[in-house]
Structure formats: structure tokens, C-alpha cells
PDB file of N, CA, C and O in Angstrom:
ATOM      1  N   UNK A   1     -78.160 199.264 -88.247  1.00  0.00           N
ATOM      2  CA  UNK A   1     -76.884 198.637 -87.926  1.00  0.00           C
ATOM      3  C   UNK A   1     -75.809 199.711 -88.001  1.00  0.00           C
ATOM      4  O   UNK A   1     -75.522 200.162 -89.110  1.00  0.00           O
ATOM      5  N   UNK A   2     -75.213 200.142 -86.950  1.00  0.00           N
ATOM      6  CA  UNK A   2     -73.941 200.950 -86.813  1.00  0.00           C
ATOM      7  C   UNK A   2     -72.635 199.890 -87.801  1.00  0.00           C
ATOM      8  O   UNK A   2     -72.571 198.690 -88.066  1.00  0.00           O
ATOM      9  N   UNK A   3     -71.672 201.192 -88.135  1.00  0.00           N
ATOM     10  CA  UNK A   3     -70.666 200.316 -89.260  1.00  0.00           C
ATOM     11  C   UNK A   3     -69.673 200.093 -87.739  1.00  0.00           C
ATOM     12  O   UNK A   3     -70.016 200.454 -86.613  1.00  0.00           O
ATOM     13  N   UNK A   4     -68.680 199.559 -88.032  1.00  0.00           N
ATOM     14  CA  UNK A   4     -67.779 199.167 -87.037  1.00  0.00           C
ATOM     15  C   UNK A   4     -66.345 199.897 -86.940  1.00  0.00           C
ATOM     16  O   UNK A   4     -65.525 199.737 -87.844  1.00  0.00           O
ATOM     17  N   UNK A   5     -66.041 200.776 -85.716  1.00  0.00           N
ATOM     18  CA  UNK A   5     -64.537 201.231 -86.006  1.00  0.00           C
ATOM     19  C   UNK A   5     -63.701 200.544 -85.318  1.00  0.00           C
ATOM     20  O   UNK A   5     -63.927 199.731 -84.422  1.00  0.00           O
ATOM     21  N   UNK A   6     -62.383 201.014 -85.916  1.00  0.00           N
ATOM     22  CA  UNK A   6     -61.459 200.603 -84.997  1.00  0.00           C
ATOM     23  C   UNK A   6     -61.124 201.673 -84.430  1.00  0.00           C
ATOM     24  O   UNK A   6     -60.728 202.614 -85.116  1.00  0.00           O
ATOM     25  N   UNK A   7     -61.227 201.788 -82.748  1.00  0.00           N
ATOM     26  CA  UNK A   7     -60.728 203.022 -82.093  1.00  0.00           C
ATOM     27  C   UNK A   7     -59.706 202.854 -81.262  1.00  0.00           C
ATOM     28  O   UNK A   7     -59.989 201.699 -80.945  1.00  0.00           O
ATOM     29  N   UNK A   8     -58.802 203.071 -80.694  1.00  0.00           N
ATOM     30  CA  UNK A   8     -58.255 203.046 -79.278  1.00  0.00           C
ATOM     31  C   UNK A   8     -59.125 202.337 -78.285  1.00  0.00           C
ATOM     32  O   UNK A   8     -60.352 202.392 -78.193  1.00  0.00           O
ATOM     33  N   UNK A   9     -58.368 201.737 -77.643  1.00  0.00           N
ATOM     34  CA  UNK A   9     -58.861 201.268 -76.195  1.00  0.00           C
ATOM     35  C   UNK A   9     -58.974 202.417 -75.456  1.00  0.00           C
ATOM     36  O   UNK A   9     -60.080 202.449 -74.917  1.00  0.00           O
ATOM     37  N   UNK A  10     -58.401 203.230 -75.241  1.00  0.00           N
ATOM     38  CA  UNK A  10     -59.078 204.517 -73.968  1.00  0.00           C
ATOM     39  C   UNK A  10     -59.811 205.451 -74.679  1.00  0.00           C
ATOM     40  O   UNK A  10     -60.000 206.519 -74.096  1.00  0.00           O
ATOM     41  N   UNK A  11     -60.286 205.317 -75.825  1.00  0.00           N
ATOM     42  CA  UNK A  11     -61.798 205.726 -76.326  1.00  0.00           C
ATOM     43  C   UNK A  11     -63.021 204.952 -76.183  1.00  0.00           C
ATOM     44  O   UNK A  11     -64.144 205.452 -76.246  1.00  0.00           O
ATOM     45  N   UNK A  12     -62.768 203.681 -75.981  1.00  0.00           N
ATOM     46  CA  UNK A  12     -63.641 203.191 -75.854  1.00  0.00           C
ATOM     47  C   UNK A  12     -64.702 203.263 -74.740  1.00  0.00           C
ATOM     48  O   UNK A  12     -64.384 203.555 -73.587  1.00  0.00           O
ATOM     49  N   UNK A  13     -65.808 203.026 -75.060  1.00  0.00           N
ATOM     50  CA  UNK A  13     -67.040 203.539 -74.155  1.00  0.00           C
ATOM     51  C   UNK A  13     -67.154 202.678 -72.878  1.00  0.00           C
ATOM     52  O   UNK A  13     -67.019 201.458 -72.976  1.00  0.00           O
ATOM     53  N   UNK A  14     -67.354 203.154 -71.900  1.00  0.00           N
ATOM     54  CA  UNK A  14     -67.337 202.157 -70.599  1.00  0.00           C
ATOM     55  C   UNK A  14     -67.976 200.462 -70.928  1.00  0.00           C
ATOM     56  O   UNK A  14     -67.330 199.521 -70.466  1.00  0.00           O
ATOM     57  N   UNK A  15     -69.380 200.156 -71.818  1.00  0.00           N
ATOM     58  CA  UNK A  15     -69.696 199.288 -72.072  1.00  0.00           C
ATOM     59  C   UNK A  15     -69.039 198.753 -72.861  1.00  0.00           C
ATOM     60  O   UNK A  15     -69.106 197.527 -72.782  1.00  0.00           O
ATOM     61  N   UNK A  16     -68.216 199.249 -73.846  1.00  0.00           N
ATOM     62  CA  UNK A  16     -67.271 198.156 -74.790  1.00  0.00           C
ATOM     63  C   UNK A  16     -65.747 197.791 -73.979  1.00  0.00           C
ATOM     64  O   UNK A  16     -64.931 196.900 -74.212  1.00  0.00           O
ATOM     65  N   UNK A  17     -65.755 198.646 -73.166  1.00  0.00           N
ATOM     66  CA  UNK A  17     -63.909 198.061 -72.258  1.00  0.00           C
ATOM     67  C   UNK A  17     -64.877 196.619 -71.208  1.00  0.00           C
ATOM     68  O   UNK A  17     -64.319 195.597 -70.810  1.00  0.00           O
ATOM     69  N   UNK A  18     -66.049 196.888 -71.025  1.00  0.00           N
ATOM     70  CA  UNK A  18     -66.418 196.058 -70.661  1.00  0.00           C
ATOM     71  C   UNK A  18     -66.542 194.787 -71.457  1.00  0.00           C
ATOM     72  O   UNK A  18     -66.047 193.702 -71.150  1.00  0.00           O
ATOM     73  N   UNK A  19     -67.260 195.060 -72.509  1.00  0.00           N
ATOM     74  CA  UNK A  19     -67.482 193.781 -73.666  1.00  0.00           C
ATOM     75  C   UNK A  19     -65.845 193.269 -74.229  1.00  0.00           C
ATOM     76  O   UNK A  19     -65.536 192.105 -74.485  1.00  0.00           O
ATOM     77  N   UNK A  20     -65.104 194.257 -74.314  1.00  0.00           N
ATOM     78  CA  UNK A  20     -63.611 193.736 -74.659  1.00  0.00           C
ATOM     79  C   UNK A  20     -63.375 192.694 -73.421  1.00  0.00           C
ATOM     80  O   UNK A  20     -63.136 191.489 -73.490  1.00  0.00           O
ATOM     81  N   UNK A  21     -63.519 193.545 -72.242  1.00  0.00           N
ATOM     82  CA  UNK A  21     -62.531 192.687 -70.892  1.00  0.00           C
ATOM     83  C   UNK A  21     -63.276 191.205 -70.785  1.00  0.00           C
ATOM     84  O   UNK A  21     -62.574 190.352 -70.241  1.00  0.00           O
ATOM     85  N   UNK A  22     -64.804 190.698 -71.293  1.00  0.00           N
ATOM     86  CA  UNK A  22     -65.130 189.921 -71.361  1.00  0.00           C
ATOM     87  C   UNK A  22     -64.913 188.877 -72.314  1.00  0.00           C
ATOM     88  O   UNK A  22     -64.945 187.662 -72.118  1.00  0.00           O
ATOM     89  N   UNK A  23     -64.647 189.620 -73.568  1.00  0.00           N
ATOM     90  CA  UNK A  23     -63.799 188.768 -74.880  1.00  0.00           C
ATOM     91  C   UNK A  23     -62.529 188.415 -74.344  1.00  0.00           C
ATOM     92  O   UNK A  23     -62.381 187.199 -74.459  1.00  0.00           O
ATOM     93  N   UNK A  24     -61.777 188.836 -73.932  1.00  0.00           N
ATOM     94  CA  UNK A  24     -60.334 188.306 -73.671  1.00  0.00           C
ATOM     95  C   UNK A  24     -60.413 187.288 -72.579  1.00  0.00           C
ATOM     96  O   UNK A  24     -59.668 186.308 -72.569  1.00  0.00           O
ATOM     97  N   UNK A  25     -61.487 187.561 -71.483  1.00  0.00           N
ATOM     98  CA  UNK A  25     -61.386 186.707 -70.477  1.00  0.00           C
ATOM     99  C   UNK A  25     -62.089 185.528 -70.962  1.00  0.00           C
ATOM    100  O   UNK A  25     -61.804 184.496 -70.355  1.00  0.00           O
ATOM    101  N   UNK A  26     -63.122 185.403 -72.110  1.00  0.00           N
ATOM    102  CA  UNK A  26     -63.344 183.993 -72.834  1.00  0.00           C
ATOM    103  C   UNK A  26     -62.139 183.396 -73.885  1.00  0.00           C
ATOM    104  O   UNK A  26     -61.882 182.221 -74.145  1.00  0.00           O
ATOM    105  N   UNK A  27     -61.491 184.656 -74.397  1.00  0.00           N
ATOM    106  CA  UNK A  27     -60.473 183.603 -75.323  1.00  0.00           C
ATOM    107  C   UNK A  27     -59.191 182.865 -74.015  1.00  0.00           C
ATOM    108  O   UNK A  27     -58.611 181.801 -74.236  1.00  0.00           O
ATOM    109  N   UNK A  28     -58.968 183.693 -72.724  1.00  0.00           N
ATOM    110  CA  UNK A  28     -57.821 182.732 -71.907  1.00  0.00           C
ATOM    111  C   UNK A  28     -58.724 181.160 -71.579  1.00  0.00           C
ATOM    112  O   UNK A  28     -58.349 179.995 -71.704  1.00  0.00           O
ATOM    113  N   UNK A  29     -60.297 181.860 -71.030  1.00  0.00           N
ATOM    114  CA  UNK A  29     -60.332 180.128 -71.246  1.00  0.00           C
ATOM    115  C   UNK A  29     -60.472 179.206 -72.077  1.00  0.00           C
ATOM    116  O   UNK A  29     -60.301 178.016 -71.812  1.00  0.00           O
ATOM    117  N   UNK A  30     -60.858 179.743 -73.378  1.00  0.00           N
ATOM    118  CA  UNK A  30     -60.337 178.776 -74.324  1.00  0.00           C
ATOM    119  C   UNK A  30     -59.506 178.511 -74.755  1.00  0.00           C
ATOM    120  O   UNK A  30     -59.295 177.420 -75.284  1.00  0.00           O
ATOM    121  N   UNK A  31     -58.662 179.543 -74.660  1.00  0.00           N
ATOM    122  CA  UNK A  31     -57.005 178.627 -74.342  1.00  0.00           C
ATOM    123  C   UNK A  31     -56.468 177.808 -73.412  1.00  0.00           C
ATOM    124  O   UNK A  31     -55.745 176.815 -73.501  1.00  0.00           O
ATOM    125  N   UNK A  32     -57.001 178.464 -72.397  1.00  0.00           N
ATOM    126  CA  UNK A  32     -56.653 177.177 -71.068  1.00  0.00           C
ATOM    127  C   UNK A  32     -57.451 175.469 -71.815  1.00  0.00           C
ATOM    128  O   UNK A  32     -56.893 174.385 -71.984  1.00  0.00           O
ATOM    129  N   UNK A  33     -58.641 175.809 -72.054  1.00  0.00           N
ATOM    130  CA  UNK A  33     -59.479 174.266 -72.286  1.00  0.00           C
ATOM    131  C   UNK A  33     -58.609 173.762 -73.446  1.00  0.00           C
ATOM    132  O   UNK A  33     -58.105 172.639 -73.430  1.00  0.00           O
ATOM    133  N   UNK A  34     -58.475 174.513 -74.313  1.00  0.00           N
ATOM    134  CA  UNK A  34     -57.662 173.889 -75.769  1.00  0.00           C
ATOM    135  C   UNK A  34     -56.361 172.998 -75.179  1.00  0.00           C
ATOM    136  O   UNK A  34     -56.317 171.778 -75.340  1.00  0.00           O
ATOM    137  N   UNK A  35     -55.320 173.736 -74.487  1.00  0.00           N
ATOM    138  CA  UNK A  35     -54.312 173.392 -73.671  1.00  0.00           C
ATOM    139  C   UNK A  35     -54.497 172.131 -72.822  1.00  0.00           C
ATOM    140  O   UNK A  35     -53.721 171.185 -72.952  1.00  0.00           O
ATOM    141  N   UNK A  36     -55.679 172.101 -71.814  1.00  0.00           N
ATOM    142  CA  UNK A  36     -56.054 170.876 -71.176  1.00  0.00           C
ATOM    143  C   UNK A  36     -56.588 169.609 -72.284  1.00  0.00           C
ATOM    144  O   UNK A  36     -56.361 168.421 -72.057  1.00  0.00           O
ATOM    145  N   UNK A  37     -57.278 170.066 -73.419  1.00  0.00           N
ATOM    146  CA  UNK A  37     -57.455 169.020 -74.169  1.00  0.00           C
ATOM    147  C   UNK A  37     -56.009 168.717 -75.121  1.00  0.00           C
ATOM    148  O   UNK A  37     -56.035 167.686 -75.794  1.00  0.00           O
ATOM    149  N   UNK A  38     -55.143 169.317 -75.172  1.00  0.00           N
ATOM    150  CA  UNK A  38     -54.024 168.648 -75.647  1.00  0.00           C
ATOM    151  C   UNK A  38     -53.817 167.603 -74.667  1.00  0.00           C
ATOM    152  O   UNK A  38     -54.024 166.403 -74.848  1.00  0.00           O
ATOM    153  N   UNK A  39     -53.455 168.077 -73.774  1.00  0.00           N
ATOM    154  CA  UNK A  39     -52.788 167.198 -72.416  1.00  0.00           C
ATOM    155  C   UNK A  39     -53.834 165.979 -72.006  1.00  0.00           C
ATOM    156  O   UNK A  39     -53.615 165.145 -71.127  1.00  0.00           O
ATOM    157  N   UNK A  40     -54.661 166.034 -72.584  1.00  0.00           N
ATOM    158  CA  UNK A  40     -55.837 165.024 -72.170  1.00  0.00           C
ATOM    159  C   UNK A  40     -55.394 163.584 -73.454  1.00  0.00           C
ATOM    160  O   UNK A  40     -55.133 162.388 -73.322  1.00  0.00           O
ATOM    161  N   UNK A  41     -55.534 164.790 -74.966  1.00  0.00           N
ATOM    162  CA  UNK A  41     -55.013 163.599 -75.627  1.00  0.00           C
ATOM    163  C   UNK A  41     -53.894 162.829 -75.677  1.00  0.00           C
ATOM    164  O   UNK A  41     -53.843 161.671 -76.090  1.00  0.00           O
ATOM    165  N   UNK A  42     -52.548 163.810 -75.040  1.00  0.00           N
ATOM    166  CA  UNK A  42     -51.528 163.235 -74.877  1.00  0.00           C
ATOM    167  C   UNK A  42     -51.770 161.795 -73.914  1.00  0.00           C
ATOM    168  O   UNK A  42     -51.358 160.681 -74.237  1.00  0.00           O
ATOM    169  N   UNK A  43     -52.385 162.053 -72.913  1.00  0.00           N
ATOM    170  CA  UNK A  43     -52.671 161.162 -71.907  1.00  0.00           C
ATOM    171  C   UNK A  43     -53.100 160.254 -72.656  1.00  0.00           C
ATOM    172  O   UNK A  43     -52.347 159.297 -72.834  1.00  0.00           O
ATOM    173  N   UNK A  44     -53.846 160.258 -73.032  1.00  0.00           N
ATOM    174  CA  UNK A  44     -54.738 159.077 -73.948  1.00  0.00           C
ATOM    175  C   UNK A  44     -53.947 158.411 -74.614  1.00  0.00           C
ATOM    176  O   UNK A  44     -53.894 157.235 -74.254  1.00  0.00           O
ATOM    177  N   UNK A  45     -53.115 158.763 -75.692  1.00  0.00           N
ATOM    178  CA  UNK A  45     -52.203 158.271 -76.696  1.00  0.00           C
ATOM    179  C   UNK A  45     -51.310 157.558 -75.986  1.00  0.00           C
ATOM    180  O   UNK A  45     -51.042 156.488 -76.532  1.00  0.00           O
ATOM    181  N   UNK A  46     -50.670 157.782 -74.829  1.00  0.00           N
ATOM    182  CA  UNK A  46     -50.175 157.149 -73.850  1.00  0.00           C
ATOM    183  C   UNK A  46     -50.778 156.003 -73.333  1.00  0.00           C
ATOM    184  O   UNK A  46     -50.347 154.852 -73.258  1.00  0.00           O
ATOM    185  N   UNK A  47     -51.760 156.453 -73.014  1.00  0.00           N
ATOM    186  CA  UNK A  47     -52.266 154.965 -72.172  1.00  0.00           C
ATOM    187  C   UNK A  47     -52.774 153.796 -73.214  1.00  0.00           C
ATOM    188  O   UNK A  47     -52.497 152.596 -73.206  1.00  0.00           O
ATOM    189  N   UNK A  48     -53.495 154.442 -73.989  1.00  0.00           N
ATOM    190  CA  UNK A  48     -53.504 153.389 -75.615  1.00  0.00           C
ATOM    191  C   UNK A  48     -52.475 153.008 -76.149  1.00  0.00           C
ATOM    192  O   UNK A  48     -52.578 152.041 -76.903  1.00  0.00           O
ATOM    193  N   UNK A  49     -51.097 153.646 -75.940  1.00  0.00           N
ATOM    194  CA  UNK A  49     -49.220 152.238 -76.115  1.00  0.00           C
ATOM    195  C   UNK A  49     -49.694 151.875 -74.373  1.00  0.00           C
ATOM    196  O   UNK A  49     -49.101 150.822 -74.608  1.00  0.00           O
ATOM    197  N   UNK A  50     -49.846 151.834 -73.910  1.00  0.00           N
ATOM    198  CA  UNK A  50     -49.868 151.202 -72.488  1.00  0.00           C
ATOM    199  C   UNK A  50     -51.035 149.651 -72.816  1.00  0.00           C
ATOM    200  O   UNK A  50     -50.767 148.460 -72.659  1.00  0.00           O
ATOM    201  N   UNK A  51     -51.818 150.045 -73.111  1.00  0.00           N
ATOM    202  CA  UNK A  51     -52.670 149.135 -73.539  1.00  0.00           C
ATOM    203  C   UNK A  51     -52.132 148.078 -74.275  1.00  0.00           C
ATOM    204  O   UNK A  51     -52.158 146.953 -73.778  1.00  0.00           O
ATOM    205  N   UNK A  52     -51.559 148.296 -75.586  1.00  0.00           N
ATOM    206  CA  UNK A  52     -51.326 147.963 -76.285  1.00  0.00           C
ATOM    207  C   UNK A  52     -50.632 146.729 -76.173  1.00  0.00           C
ATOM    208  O   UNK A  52     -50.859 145.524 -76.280  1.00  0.00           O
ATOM    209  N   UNK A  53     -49.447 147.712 -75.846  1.00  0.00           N
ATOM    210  CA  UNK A  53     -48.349 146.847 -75.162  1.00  0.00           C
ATOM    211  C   UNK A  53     -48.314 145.824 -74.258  1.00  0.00           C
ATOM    212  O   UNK A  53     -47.523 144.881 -74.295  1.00  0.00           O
ATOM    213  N   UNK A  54     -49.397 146.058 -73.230  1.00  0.00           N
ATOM    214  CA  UNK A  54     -49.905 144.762 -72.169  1.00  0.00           C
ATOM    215  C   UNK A  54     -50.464 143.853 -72.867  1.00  0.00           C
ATOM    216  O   UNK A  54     -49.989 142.722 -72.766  1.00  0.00           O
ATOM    217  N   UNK A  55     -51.821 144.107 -73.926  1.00  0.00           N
ATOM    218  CA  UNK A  55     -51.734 143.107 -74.565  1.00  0.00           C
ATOM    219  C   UNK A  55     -51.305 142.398 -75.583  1.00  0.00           C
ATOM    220  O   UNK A  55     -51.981 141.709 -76.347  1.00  0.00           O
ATOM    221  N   UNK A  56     -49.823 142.630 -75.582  1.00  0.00           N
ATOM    222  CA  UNK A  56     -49.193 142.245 -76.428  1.00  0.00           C
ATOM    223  C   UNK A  56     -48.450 140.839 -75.413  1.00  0.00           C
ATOM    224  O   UNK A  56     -48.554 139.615 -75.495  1.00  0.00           O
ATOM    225  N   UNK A  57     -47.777 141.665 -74.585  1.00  0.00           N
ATOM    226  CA  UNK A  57     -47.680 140.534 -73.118  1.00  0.00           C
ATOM    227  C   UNK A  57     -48.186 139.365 -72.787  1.00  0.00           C
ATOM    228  O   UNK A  57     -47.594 138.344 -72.437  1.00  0.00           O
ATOM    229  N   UNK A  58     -49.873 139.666 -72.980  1.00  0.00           N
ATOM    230  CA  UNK A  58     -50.784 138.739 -72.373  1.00  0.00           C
ATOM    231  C   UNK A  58     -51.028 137.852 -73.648  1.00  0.00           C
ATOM    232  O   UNK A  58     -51.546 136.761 -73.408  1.00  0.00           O
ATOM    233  N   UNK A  59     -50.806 138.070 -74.671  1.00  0.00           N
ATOM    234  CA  UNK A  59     -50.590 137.061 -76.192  1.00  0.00           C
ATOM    235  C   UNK A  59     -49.416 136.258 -75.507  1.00  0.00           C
ATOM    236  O   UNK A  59     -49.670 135.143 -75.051  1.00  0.00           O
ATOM    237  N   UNK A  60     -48.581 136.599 -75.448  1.00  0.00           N
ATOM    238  CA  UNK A  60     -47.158 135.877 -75.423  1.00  0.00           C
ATOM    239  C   UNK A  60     -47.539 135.095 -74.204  1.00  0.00           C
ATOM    240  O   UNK A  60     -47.662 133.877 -74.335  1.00  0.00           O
ATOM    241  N   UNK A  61     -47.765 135.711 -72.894  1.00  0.00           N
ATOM    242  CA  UNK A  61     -47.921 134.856 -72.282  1.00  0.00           C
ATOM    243  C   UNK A  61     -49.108 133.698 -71.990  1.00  0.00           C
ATOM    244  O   UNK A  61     -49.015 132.876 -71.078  1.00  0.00           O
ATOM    245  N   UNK A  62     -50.096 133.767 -72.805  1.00  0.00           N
ATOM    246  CA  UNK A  62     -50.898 132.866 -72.954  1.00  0.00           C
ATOM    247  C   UNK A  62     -50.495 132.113 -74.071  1.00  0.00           C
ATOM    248  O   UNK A  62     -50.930 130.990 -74.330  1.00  0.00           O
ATOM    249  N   UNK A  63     -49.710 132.696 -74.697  1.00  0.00           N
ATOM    250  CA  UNK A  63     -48.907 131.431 -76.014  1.00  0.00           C
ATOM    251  C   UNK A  63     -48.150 130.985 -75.577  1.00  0.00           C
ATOM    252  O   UNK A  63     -47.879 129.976 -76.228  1.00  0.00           O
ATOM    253  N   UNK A  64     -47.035 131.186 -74.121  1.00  0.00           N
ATOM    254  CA  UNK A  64     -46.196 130.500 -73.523  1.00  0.00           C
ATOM    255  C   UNK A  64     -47.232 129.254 -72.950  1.00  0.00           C
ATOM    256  O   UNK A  64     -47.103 128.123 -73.418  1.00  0.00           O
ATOM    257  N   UNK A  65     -47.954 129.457 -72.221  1.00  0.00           N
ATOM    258  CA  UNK A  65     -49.097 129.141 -71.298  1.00  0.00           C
ATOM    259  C   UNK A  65     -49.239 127.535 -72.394  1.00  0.00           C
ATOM    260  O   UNK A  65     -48.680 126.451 -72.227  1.00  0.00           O
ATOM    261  N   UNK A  66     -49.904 127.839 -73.144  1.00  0.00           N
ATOM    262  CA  UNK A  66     -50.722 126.838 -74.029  1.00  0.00           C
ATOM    263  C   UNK A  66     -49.345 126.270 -74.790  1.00  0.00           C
ATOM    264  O   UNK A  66     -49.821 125.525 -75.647  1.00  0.00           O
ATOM    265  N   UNK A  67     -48.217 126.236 -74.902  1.00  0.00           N
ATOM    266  CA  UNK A  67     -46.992 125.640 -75.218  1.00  0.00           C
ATOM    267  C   UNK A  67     -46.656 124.680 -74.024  1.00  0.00           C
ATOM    268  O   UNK A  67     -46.597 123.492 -74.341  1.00  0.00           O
ATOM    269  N   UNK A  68     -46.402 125.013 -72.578  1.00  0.00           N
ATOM    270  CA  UNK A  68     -46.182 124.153 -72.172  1.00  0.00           C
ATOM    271  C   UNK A  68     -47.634 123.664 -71.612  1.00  0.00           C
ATOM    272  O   UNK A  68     -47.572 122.561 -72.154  1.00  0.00           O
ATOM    273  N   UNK A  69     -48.412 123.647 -71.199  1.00  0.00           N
ATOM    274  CA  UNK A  69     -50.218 122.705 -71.442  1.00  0.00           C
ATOM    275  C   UNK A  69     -50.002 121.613 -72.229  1.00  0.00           C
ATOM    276  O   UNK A  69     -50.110 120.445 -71.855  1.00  0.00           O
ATOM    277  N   UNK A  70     -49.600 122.107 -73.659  1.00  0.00           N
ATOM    278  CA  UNK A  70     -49.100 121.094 -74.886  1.00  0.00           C
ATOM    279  C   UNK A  70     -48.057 120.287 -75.105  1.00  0.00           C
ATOM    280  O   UNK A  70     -47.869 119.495 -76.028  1.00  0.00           O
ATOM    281  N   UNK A  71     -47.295 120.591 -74.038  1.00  0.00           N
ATOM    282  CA  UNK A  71     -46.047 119.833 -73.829  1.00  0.00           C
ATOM    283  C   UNK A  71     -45.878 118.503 -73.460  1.00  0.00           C
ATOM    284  O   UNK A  71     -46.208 118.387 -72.280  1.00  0.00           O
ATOM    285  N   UNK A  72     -45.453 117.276 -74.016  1.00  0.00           N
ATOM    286  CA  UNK A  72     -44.916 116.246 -73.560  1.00  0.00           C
ATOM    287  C   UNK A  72     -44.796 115.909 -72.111  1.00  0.00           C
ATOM    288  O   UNK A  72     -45.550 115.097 -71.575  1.00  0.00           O
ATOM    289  N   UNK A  73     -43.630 116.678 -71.342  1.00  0.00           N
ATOM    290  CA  UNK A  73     -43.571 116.953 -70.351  1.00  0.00           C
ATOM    291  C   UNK A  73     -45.141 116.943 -68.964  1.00  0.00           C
ATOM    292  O   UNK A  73     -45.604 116.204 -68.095  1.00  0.00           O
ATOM    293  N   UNK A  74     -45.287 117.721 -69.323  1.00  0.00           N
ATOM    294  CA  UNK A  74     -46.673 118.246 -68.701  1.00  0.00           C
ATOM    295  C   UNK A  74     -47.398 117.661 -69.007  1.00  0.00           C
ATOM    296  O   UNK A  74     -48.408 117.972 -68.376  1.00  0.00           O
ATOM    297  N   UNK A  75     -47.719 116.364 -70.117  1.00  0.00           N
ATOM    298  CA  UNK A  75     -48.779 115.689 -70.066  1.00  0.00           C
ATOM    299  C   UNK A  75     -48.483 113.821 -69.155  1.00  0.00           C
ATOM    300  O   UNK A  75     -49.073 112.916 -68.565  1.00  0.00           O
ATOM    301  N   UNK A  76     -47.217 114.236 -69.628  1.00  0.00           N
ATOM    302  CA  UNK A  76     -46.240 112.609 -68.809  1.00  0.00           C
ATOM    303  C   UNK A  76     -46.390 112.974 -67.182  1.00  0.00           C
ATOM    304  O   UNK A  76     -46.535 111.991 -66.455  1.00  0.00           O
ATOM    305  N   UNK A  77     -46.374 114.118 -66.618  1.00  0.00           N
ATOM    306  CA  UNK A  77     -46.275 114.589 -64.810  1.00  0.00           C
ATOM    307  C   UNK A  77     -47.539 114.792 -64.405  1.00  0.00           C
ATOM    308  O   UNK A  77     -47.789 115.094 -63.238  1.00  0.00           O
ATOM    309  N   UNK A  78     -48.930 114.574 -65.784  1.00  0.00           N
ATOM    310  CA  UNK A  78     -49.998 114.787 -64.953  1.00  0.00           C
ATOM    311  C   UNK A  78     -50.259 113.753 -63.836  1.00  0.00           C
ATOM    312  O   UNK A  78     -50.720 114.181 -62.778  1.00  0.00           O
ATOM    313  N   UNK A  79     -50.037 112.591 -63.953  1.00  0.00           N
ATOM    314  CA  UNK A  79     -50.562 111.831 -62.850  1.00  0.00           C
ATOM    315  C   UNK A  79     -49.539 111.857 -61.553  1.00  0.00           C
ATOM    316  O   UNK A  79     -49.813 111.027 -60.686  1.00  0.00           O
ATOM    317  N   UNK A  80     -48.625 112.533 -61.356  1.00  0.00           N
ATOM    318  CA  UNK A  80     -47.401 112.882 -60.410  1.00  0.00           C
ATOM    319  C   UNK A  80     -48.234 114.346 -59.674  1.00  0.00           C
ATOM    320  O   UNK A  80     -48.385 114.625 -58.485  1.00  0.00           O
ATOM    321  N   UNK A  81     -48.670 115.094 -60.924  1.00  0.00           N
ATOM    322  CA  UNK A  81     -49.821 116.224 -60.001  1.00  0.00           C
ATOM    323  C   UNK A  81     -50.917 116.122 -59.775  1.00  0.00           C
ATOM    324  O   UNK A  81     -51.400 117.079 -59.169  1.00  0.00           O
ATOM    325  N   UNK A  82     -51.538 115.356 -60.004  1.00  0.00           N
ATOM    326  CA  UNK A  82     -52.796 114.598 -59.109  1.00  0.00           C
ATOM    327  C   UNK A  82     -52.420 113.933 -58.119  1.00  0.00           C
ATOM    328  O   UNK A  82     -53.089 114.216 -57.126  1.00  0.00           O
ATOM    329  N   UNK A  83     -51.105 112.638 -57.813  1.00  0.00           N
ATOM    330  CA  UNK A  83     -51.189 112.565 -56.793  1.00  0.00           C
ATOM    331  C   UNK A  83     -50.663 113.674 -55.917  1.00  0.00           C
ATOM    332  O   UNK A  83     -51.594 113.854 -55.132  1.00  0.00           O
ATOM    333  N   UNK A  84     -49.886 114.358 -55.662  1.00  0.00           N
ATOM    334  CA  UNK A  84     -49.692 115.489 -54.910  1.00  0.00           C
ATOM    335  C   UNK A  84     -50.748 116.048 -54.519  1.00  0.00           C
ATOM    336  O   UNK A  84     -51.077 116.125 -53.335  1.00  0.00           O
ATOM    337  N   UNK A  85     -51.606 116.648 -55.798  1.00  0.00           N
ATOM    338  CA  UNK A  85     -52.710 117.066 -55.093  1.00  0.00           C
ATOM    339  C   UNK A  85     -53.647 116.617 -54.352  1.00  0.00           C
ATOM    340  O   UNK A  85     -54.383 117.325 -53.664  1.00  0.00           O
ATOM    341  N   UNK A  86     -53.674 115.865 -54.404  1.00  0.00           N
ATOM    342  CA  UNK A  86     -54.266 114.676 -53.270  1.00  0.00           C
ATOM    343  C   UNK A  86     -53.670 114.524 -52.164  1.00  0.00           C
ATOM    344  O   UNK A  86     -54.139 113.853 -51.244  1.00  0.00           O
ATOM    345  N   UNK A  87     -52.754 115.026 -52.130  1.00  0.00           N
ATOM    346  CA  UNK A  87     -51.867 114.954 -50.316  1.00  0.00           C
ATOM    347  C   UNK A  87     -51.803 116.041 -49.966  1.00  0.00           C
ATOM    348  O   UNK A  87     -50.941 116.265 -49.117  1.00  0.00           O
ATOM    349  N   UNK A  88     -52.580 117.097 -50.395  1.00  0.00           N
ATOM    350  CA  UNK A  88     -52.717 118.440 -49.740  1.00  0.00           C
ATOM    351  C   UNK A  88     -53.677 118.376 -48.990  1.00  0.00           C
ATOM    352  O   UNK A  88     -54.007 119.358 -48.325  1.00  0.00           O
TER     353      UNK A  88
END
């Protein structure tokens, strides 16, 4: 096992400017991927309050829904919407 120096870059041996230029060109893409997976989770966290929020909507409006179903009203006009529907 050779020990390890630190030399200059324009000492370095044609195969290590090579092995360097290949290290740097793997850490940009793992910076690029790191970067896209931020932006991925951002997305996510977003669309999960998007979610959220709709079904928060769809509570209310199925609790509106089943309020008037339950209503006085709406149970006194059922036979006023049967006949109608019957003249369609």
C-alpha cells in the first residue's frame, strides 16, 4: 500500500488528473440529484397540504350534504320530487 500525498494538481500523474476529473464529475452529480431530491420533496410536501386540504372540503361538504338529507325541509318536498320526477 503506497502512503498518500498531497501534491499539486499539475504534478499530478496523467491517471490521477484523470481519477480527480472523474471525482468531481461524480460529486456535480450528486449534487445535481441531492438538489432534484430537495425539489422533489418540496413538491411532495406541497401536494400532501393540497391533499389535505381537499379533504378537508370533502368532510364539510359531505357534512353539509347529510345536514340538509336530514332536514325537515327535504324530507316534507320528497313527494313534490318524485312527482317531478316522474314528469321528466
Amino acid at each position: 500500500m503506497t502512503p498518500t500525498t498531497n501534491k499539486p494538481l499539475d504534478q499530478a500523474t496523467p491517471g490521477e488528473q484523470i481519477l480527480l476529473a472523474q471525482l468531481h464529475q461524480v460529486q456535480r452529480a450528486l449534487e445535481q440529484a441531492y438538489s432534484q431530491r430537495r425539489e422533489q420533496e418540496a413538491e411532495t410536501a406541497a401536494c400532501a397540504d393540497r391533499i389535505a386540504a381537499l379533504e378537508a372540503e370533502l368532510t364539510e361538504a359531505k357534512a353539509q350534504l347529510d345536514a340538509v338529507l336530514a332536514s325537515r325541509s327535504w324530507r316534507l318536498t320528497a313527494p313534490l320530487r318524485r312527482l317531478l320526477g316522474r314528469q321528466r
